[in-house]
C-alpha positions in Angstrom: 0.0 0.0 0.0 1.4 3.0 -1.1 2.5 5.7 1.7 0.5 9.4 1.8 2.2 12.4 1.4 1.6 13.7 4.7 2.5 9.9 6.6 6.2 10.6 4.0 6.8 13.8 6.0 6.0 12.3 9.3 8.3 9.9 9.2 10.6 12.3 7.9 10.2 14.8 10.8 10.4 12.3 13.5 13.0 13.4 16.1 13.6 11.7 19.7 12.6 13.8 22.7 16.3 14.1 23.4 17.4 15.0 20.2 14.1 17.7 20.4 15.4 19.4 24.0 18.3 19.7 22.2 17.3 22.3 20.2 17.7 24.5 22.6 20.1 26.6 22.5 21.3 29.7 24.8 19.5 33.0 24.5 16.3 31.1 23.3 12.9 31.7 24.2 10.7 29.0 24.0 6.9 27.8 24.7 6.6 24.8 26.5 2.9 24.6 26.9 0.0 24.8 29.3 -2.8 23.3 31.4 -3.1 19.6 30.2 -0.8 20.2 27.2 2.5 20.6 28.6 5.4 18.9 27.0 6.8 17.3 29.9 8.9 14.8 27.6 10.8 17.7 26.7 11.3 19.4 30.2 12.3 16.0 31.3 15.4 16.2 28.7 16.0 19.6 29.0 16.7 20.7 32.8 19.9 18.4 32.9 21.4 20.6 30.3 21.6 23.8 33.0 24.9 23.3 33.0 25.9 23.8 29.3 23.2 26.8 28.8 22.4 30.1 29.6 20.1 32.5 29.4 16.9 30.5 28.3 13.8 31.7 28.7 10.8 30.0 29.3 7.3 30.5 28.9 4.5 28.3 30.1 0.5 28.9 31.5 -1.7 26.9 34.0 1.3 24.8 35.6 -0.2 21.6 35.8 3.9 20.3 36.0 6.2 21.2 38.9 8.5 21.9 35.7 11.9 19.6 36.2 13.7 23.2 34.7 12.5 24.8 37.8 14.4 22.1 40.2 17.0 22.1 38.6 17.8 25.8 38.4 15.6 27.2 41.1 17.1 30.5 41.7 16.6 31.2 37.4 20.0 31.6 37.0 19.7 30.0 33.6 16.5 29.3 33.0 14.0 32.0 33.1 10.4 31.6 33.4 7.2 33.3 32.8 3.8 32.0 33.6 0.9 33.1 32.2 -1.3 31.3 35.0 0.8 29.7 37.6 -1.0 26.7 39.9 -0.2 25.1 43.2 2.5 22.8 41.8 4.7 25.9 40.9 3.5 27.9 44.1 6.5 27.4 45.9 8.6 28.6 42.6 6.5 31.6 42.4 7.3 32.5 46.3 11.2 31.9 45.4 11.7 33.9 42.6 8.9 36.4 43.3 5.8 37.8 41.1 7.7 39.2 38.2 7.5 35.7 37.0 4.0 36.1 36.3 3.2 37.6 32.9 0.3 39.4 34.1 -2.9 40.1 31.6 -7.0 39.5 31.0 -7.0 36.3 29.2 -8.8 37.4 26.3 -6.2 39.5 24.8 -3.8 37.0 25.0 -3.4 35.9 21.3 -3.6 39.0 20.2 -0.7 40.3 22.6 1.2 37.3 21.8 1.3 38.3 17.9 2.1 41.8 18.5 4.7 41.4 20.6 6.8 38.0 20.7 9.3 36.3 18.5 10.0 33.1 19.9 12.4 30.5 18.7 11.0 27.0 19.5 7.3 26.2 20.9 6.4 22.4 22.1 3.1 21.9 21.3 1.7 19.1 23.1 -1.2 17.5 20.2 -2.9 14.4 19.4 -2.0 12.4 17.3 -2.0 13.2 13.0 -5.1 12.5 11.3 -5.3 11.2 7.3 -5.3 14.7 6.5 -2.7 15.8 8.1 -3.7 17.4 11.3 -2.5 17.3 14.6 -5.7 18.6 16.6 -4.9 20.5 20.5 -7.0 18.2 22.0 -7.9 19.8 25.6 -6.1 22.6 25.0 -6.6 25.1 22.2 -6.6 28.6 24.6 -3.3 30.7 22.9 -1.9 27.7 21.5 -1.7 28.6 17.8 -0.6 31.9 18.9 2.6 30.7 19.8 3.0 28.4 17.3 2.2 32.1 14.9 4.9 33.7 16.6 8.1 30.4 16.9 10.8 29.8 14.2 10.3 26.3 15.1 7.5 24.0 15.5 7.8 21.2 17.4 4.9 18.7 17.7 4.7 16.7 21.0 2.4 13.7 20.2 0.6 12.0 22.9 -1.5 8.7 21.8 -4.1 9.4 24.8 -5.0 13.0 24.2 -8.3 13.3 22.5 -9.5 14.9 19.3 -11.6 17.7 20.0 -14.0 18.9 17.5 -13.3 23.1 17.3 -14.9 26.4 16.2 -11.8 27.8 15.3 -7.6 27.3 15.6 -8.1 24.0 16.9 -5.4 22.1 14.6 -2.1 22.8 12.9 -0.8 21.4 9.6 1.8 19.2 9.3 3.2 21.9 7.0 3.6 24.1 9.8 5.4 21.6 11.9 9.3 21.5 12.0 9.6 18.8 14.1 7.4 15.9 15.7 8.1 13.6 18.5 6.4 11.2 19.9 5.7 11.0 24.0 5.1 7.8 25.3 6.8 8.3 28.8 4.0 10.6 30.1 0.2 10.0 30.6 -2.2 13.6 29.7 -2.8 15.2 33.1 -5.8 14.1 34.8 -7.5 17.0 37.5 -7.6 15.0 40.7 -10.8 15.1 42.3 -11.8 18.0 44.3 -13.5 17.2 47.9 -16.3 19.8 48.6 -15.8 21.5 52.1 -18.9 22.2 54.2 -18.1 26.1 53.2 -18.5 25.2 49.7 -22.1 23.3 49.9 -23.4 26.3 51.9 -22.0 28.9 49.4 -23.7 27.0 46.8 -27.3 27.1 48.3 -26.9 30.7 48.9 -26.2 31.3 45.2 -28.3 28.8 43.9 -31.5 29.4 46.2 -31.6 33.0 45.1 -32.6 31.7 41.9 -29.3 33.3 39.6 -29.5 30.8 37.3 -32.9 29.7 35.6 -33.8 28.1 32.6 -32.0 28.7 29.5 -29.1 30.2 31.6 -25.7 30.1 29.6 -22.8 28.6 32.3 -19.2 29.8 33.4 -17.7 28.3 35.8 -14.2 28.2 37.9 -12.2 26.0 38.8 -12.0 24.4 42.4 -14.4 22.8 45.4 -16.8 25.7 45.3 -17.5 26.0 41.4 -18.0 22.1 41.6 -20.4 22.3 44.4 -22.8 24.8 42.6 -22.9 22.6 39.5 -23.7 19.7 41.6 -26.5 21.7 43.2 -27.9 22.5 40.1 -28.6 18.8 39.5 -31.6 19.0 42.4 -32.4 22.8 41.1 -35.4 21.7 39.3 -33.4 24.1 36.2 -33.6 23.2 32.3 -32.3 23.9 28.9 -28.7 25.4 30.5 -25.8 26.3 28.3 -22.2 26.4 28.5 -19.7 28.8 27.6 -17.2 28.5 29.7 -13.1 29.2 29.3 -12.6 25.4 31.3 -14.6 22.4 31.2 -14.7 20.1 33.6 -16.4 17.0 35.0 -19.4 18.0 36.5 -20.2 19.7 33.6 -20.4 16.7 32.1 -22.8 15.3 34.7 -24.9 17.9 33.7 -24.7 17.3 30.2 -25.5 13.3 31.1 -28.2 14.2 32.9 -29.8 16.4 30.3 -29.7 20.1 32.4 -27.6 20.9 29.7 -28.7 20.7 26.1 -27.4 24.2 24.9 -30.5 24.7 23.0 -31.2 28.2 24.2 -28.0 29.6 22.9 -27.9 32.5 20.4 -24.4 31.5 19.0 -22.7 28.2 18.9 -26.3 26.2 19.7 -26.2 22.6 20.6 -22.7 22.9 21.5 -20.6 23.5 25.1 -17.8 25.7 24.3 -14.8 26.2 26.3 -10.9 27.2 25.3 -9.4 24.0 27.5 -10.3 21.0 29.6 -8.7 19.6 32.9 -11.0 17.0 34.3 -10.6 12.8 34.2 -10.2 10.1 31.7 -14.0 9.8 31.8 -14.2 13.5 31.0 -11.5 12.9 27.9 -12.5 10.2 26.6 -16.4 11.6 26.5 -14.9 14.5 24.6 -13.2 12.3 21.5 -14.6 13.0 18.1 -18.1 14.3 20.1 -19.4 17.4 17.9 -21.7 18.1 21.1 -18.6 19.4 21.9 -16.6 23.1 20.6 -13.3 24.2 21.7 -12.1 27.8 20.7 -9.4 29.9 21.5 -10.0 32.3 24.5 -10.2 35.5 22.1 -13.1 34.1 21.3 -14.7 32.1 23.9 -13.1 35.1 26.8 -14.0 38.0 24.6 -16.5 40.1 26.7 -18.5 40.9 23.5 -18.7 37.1 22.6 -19.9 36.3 25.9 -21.9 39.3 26.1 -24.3 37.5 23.5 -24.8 34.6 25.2 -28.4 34.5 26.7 -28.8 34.9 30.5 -25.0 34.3 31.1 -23.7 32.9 34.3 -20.6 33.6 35.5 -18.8 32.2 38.6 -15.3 32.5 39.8 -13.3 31.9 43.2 -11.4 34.7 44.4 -9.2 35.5 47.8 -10.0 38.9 49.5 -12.7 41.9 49.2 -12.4 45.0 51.1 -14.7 46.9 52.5 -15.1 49.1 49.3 -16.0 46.3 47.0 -12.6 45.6 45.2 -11.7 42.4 44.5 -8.4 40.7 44.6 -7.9 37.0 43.6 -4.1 36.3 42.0 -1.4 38.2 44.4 -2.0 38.9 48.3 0.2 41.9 49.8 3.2 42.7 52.4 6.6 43.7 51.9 7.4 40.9 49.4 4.0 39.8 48.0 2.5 36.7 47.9 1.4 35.8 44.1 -1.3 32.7 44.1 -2.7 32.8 40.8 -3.6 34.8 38.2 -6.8 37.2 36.3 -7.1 34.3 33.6 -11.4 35.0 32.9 -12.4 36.4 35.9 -11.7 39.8 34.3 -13.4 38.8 31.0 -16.4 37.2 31.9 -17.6 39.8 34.6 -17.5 42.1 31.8 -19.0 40.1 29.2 -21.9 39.4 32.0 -21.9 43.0 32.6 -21.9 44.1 28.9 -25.4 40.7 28.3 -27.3 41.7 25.4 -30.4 40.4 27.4 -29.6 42.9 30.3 -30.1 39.6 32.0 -26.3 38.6 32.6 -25.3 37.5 35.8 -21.5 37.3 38.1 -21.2 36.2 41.2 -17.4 36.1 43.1 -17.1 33.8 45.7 -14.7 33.1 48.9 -14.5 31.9 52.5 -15.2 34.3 55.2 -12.1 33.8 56.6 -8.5 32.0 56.1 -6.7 31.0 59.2 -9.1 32.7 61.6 -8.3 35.9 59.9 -11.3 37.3 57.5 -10.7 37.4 53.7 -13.2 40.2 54.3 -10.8 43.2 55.0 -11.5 47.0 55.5 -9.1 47.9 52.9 -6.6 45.4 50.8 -3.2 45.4 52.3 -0.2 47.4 50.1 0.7 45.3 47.6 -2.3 43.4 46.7 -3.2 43.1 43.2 -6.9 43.8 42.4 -8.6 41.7 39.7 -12.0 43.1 39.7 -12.5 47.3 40.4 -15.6 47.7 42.8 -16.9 49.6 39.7 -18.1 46.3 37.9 -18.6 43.8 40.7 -21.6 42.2 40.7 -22.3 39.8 43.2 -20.4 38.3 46.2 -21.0 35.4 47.8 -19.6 33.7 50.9 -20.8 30.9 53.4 -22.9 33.9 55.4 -24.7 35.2 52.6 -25.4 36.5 49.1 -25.0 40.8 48.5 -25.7 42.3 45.5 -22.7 45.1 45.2 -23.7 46.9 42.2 -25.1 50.0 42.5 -24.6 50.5 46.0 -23.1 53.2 47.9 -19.6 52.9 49.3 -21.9 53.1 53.3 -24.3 50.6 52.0 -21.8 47.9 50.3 -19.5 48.2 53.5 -22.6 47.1 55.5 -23.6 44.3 53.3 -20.1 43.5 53.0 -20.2 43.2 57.1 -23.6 41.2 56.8 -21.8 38.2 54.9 -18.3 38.0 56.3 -17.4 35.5 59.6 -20.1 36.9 62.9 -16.3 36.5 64.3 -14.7 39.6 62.6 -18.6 42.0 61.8 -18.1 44.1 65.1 -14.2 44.5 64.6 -15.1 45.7 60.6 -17.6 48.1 61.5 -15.7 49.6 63.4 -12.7 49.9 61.4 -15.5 50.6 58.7 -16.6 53.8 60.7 -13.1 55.0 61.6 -12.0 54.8 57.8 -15.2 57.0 57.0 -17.0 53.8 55.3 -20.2 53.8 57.2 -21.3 57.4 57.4 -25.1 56.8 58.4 -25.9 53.1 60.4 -29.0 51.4 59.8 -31.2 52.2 62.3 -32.3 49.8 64.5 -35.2 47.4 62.9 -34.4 48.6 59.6 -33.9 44.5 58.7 -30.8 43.4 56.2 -28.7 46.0 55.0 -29.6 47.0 51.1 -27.8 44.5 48.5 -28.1 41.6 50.8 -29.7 39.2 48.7 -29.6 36.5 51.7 -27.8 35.7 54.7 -27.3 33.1 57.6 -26.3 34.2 61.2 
């Protein structure tokens, strides 16, 4: 049987993972991938070469991977690393070399920032594998990913037999064509999202959201990451809603539960109808595998599926997210807590994007709510003002709702007096008489409710 064209270049192209780290050379800037779709394979080979480079720099988003280049050099004294979004498994990286690491921007304009401004040398593309036409599809992961491969000298193709085909809107492949190199990673398994327990916290943050009736039938669906964002979507399952969509930057497993169990059938959608579209997936095998070849299915970059005018068309849009601290004056801070040398967690990824987009609903009926504990430690992530050094995500201008264990408030709108009182209403009982009065002495509260006036305004509800 006579060989295709693009199976003749394949073989051609074929390189070890070895031979493929070795690339590299000093004063490179390469991509090595994101979320799911890093190219550990090639991390694996490169980090042992510290000692014969310098000067590398290194870009990566949503640090699923300690990174072996970061143990091996973890002052950066050769290589030096930028994250886009870094997670928990790069958290202590983050704390030793500081938040300058952090490339800091709202997700959506990523591509475009990418193509304006980068020249890269080499970017590791983690795909599935080539189809008969010649495609390597991203699989879970299609976010900035054929930004970087716009901006690279070098394409290299990091094939993994167990990553999935996902069916796309847009940017969701790359041509053989295109690709300089390909190797083929049968070392390491696709990242599967462990399991996240729900906390007590969680469940009762859920009911206070879900009871005050924010999503309702036909109600489009973003969702975070984490314990809470999972709890709300299991919720929904006994919420007696219908006909929910999803247009969500991540996808994840209880999504899919809701897909299975026919809450969501994306038929109310004004653009992309029948389909749940997100810009990557981090979820389990069962999630993956549900994924392959299904055209229920629609992964876009995140210009698209972030863009606040996108998501602005989506009918009834949802929007949750999980951040870390609110003051007093409604800002919002979720990626980088303060003090003399601040602490950066995470990063803006959506959150930015999709209370906009809500904000910005063509229906007027657009919905976000920011969530958090009441406290961390036994000291309240409700604060009178955010400490120096804090990084706020979301100005007190835009925020809509936030919600923690105590209670639901309703910012927008409000006075700087009324949302410091709500504010009070919903944090720990523990902290509310220590806030008000820091509240009052910072010139917050100007006029108290008077006694038997009931909630303050913007409470939506609350639990004592």
């Amino acid at each position: 049987m006579e060989t295709s064209q693009p199976e003749q270049e394949y073989q051609r192209k074929r390189i070890s993972a070895e031979h493929a780290a070795g690339l590299v050379q000093s004063g490179m800037s390469i991509f090595l991938g994101g979320s799911a779709s890093i190219a550990r394979i090639i991390d694996k080979y490169l980090a042992p070469r510290k000692n014969e480079l310098s000067n590398v720099s290194i870009r990566t988003f949503l640090d699923t991977s300690a990174h072996e280049f970061l143990k091996a050099d973890p002052e950066g004294k050769v290589f030096k690393w930028h994250s886009g979004f870094p997670l928990g498994s790069v958290r202590p990286h983050i704390f030793l070399r500081g938040s300058g690491v952090y490339s800091g921007l709202s997700w959506h304009l990523a591509p475009e920032v990418i193509r304006q401004q980068l020249h890269l040398d080499i970017s590791y593309i983690v795909t599935a594998p080539m189809d008969e036409h010649g495609y390597f599809n991203f699989g879970l992961t299609a976010a900035e990913m054929m930004a970087f491969c716009d901006v690279s000298k070098k394409i290299v193709a990091v094939v993994h037999e167990d990553m999935p085909v996902v069916c796309g809107g847009q940017e969701e492949a790359i041509h053989i064509s295109r690709i300089d190199h390909i190797v083929e990673d049968r070392e390491f398994e696709i990242f599967c999202l462990p399991s996240v327990p729900f906390k007590e916290e969680d469940r009762r943050i859920a009911h206070n959201i879900v009871s005050a009736g924010l999503i309702r039938d036909g109600s489009t669906l973003q969702i975070g990451i984490g314990g809470l964002p999972n709890s709300v979507l299991d919720a929904l399952s006994d919420a007696g809603v219908r006909h929910l969509g999803i247009h969500s930057e991540m996808l994840t497993d209880k999504m899919l539960d809701l897909i299975q169990a026919g809450i969501v059938d994306n038929t109310r959608k004004k653009s992309d109808r029948f389909k749940s579209t997100f810009g990557f997936c981090l979820g389990s095998r069962r999630l993956y595998d549900f994924l392959h070849r299904n055209p229920m299915f629609a992964t876009y970059p995140v210009d698209y599926v972030n863009n606040p005018l996108v998501i602005a068309q989506q009918p009834q849009m949802f929007s949750l997210n999980s951040t870390m601290q609110v003051d007093l004056v409604g800002q919002v801070a979720s990626e980088q807590i303060g003090g003399e040398r601040p602490r950066h967690i995470s990063g803006t990824g959506g959150q930015l994007d999709f209370v906009m987009g809500t904000m910005l609903s063509q229906d007027r009926a657009g919905v976000s709510v920011l969530a958090l504990y009441s406290e961390h430690k036994g000291r309240s992530r409700i604060v009178p003002l955010l400490e120096k050094g804090t990084v706020v995500t979301v100005p007190r201008s835009i925020v809509d709702y936030v919600a923690t264990e105590w209670g639901l408030v309703r910012s927008r709108g409000l006075t700087i007096n009324e949302r410091a009182q709500a504010l009070i209403r919903i944090a720990h009982p523990n902290h509310r008489e220590a806030l008000t009065r820091q509240a009052v002495e910072a010139g917050f509260i100007s006029y108290r409710a008077a006694a038997g006036d009931g909630l303050p305004r913007g409470v939506v509800n609350c639990r004592d």
